[in-house]
VOVOMI-123836 format. One record per residue (C-alpha): residue in three letters; x negated, y negated, z negated. Coordinates in steps of 0.5 Angstrom, whole numbers, padded with zeros to 4 digits, always signed. Layout:
<rs>
ALAXYZ
...
</rs>
This chain:
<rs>
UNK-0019-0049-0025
UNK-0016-0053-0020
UNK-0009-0051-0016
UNK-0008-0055-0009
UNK-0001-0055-0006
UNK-0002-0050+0000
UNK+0002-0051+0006
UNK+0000-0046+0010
UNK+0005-0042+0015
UNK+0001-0036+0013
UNK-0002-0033+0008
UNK+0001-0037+0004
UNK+0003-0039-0004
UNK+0005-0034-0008
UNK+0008-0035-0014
UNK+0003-0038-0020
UNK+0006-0033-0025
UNK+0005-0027-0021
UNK-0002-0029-0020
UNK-0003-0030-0027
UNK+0000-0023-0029
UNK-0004-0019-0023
UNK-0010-0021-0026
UNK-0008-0019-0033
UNK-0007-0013-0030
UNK-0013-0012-0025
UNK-0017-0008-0029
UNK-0013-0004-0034
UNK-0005-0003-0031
UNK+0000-0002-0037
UNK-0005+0002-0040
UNK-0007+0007-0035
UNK-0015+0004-0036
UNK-0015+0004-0028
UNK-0013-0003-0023
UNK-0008-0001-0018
UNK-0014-0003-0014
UNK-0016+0003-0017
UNK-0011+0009-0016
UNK-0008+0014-0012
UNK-0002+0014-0009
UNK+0000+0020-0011
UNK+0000+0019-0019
UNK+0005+0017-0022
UNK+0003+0011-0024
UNK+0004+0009-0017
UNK+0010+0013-0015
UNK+0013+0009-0020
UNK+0010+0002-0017
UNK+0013+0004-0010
UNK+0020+0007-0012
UNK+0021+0001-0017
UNK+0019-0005-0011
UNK+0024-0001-0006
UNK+0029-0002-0012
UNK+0028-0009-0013
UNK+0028-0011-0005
UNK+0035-0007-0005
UNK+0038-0011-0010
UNK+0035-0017-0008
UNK+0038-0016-0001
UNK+0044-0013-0003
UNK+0041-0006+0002
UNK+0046-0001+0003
UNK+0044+0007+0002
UNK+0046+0007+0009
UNK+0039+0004+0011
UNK+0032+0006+0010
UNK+0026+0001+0007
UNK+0020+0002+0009
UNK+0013+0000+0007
UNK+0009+0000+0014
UNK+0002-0002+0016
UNK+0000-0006+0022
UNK+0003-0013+0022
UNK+0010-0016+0024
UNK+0006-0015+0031
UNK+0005-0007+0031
UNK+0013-0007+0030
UNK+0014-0010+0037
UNK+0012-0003+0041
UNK+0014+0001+0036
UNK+0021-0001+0035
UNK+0023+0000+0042
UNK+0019+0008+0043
UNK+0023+0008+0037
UNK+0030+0006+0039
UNK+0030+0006+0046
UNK+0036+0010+0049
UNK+0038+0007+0056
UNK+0030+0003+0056
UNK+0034-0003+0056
UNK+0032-0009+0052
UNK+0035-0016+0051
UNK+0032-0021+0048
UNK+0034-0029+0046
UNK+0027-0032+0047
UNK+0026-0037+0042
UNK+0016-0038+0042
UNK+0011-0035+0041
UNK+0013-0029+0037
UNK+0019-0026+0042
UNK+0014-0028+0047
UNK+0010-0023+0044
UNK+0014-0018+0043
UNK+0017-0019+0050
UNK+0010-0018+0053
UNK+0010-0011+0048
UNK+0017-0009+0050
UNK+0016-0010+0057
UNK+0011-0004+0058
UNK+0016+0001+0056
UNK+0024-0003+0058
UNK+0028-0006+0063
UNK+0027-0013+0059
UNK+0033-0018+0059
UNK+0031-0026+0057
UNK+0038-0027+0056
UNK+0036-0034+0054
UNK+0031-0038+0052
UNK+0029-0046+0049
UNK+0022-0046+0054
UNK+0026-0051+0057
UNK+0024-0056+0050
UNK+0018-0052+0048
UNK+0022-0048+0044
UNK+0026-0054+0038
UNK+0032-0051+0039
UNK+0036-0045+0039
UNK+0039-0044+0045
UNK+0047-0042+0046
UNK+0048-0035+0045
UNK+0050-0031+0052
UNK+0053-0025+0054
UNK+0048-0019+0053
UNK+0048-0012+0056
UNK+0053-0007+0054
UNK+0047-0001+0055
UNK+0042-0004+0052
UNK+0038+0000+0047
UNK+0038-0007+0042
UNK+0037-0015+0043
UNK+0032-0018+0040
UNK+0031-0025+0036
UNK+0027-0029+0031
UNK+0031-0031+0026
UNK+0026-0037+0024
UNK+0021-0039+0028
UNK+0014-0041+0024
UNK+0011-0045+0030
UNK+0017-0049+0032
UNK+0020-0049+0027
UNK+0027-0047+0029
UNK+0032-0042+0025
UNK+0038-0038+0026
UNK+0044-0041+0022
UNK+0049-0036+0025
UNK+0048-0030+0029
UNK+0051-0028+0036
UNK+0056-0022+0037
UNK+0052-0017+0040
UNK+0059-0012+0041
UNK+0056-0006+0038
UNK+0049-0007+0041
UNK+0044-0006+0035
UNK+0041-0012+0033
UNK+0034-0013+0030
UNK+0031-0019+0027
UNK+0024-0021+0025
UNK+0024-0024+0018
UNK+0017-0025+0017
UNK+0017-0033+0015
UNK+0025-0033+0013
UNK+0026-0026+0009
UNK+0028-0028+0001
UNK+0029-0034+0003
UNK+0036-0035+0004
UNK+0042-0029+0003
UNK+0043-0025+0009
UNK+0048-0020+0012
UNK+0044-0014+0013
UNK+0050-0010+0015
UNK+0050-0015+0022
UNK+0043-0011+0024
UNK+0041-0005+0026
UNK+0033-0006+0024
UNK+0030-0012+0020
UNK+0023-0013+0019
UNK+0018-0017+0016
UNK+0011-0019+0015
UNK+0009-0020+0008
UNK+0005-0025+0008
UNK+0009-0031+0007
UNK+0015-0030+0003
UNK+0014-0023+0000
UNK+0007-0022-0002
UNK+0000-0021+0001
UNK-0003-0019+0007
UNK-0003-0012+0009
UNK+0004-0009+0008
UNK+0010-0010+0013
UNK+0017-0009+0011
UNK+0022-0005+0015
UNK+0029-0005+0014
UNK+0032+0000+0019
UNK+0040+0004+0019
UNK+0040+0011+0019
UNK+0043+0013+0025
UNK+0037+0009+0028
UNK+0033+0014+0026
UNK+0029+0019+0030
UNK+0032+0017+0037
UNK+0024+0016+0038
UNK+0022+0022+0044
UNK+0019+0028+0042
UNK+0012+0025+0044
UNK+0011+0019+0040
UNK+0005+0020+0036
UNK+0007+0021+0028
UNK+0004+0014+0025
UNK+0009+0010+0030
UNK+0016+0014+0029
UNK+0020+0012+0024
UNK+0022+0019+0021
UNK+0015+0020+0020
UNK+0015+0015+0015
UNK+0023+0015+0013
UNK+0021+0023+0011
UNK+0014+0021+0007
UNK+0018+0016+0003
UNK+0012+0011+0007
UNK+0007+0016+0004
UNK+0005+0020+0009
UNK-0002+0016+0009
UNK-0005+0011+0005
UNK+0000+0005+0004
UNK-0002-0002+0002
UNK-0003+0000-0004
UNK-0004-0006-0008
UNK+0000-0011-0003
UNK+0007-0007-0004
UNK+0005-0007-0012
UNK+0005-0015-0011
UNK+0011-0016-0007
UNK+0014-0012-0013
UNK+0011-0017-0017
UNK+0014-0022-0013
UNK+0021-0020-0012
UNK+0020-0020-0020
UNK+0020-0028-0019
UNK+0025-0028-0016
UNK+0029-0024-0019
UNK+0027-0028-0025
UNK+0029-0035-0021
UNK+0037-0033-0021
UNK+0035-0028-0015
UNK+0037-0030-0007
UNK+0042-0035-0009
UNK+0038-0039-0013
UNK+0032-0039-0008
UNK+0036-0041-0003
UNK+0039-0047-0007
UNK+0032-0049-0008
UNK+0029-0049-0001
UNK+0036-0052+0001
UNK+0034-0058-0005
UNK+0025-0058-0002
UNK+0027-0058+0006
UNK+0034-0064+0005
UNK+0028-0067+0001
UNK+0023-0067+0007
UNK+0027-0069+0013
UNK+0031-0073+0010
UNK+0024-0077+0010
UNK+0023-0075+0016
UNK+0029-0077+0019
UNK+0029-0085+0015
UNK+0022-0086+0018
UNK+0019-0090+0023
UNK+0013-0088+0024
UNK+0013-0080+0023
UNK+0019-0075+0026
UNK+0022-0069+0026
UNK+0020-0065+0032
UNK+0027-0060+0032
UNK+0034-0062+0034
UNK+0037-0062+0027
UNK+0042-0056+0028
UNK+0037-0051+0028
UNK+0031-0054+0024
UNK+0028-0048+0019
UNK+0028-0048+0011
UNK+0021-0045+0011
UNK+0016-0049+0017
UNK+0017-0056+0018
UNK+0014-0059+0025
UNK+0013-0067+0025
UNK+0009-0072+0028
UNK+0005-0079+0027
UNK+0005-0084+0032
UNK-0001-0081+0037
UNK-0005-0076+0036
UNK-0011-0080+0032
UNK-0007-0080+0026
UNK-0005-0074+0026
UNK-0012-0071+0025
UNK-0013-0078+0020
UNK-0007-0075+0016
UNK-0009-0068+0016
UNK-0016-0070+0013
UNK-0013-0074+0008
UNK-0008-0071+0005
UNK-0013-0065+0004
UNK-0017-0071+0001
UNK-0011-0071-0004
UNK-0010-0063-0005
UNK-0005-0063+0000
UNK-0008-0057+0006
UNK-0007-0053+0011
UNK-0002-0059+0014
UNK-0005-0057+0021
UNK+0001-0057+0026
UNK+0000-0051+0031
UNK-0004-0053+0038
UNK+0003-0051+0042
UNK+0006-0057+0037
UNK+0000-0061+0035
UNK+0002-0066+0029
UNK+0003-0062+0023
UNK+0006-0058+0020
UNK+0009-0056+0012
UNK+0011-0049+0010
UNK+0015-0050+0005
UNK+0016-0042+0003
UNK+0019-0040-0004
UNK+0013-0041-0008
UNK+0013-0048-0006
UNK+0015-0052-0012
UNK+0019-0058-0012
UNK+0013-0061-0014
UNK+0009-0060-0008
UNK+0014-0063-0003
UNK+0015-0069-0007
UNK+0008-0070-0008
UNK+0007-0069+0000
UNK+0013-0075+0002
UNK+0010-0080-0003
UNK+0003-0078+0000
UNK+0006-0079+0008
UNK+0010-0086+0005
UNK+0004-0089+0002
UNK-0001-0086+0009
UNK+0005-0089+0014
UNK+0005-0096+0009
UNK-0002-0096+0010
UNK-0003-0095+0018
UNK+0003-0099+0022
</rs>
């Protein structure tokens, strides 16, 4: 068997431990004689699942009983529509527009609300977070992408929406560091790349922001359809919720959040400390507001870059690629990225920067 180091935005590394305990279990889970793959989600042996990964997110992430979790389908995206049917009073939206997931989600948005930008780093294609404004006092929420997996931008401090909810889209930060939950009214998050697999989507969302949608929106996009189901009233994602319990599991085992966040902190300094010594590749986003998880850099033009892709992947080094609007490359450096990968990546990129000056 051969493991290479993934760097992939998304989906991406998952803990090896949890690999390995998921084929262990994939025929015959705890003495069931069944895979998770296998049973309804109306047993008991999935009930227990389900209620177990709910409390391990609680406790990881220090979730108030007065907010709901929710374990949704349809991506991070469906949640851009859904949001604003579910939580528009005044069907006023401000957001803080930081790339292409806000920009998506203001498209979204727009269709239904009065949509404010109320800043935006389009100006620099994105590499920074912009100076917080003053927001509506009507409006429903205010929006924000708390890191930015293209761009490679991260929020290290929130702005002060006076009393309007804000909601937060973790999908490539969630676990990675501690947060506040208490500072917003609704979290939300694609599994795919700190939490687990592909499939399911994570809401975390207080209660008194439930069951404000209009009596017409369909059932599968209000949220008390699914905070009433406990998230059954269909099928779930039932075996990428087993798998974010076994990664919560993982984490809870590394020393929980506090230990994860150390651990990125160690991962990125080693990366952009690199970066920023070089004199052949740079960091792409201003140093206050770089991101702990998706590092953007570049090499001097961009045949070295498709150079240093190829060959890197040659070394087991992949999915290196940067994203078009960016171009170069890219490391994601999620929590179940080891040390060891990052290390292996800078020696690679000092020995190819020797080699084609």
């Amino acid at each position: 068997m051969k493991r290479v180091f993934n760097f992939s935005a998304g989906p991406s590394v998952l803990p090896e431990d949890v690999l390995r305990e998921a084929q262990a279990e994939m025929l015959d889970y705890k003495g069931s004689g069944m895979s998770v793959l296998e049973m309804s989600h109306r047993s008991s042996w999935y009930e227990a699942i389900i209620a177990e990964t709910e409390a391990l997110l609680r406790e990881q992430m220090n979730i108030p009983e007065n907010y709901k979790v929710l374990f949704l389908q349809g991506g991070a995206s469906t949640q851009f529509y859904m949001i604003p049917m579910n939580l528009m009073k005044n069907k006023k939206i401000d957001f803080i527009h930081t790339g292409a997931w806000s920009k998506a989600a203001i498209k979204e948005a727009k269709m239904l609300a009065d949509v404010n930008v109320a800043a935006s780093s389009e100006d620099k294609n994105y590499n920074y977070i912009p100076e917080f404004p003053e927001f509506r006092a009507d409006a429903d929420y205010v929006h924000i992408v708390n890191n930015n997996t293209i761009y490679g931008t991260r929020y290290t401090e929130l702005p002060d929406t006076k009393g309007v909810p804000l909601v937060g889209d973790m999908s490539s930060n969630i676990l990675s560091e501690p947060v506040d939950v208490t500072k917003y009214g609704l979290i939300f998050a694609g599994a795919q790349k700190n939490l687990g697999p592909a499939g399911v989507t994570i809401v975390i969302i207080r209660e008194d922001l439930v069951g404000l949608a209009p009596e017409n929106t369909p059932s599968m996009i209000n949220y008390k359809t699914h905070v009433d189901s406990g998230s059954m009233f269909n099928t779930p994602a039932c075996y990428s919720i087993y798998l974010v319990g076994k990664v919560l599991k993982w984490v809870k085992n590394f020393g929980g959040i506090d230990a994860i966040y150390a651990n990125n902190l160690k991962k990125a300094n080693m990366l952009y400390d690199y970066l920023d010594s070089s004199d052949f590749f740079r960091a792409t986003v201003e140093k206050k507001d770089r991101s702990l998880m998706n590092v953007p850099f570049l090499s001097p033009n961009a045949d070295l870059d498709k150079k240093f892709v190829k060959e890197a992947e040659a070394a087991g080094l992949v999915n290196l690629k940067g994203h078009r609007s960016v171009g170069g490359m890219r490391a994601s450096i999620y929590n179940a990225m080891p040390v060891e990968g990052v290390a292996t990546l800078v020696d690679f990129m000092k020995k190819f920067a020797e080699a084609n000056k």
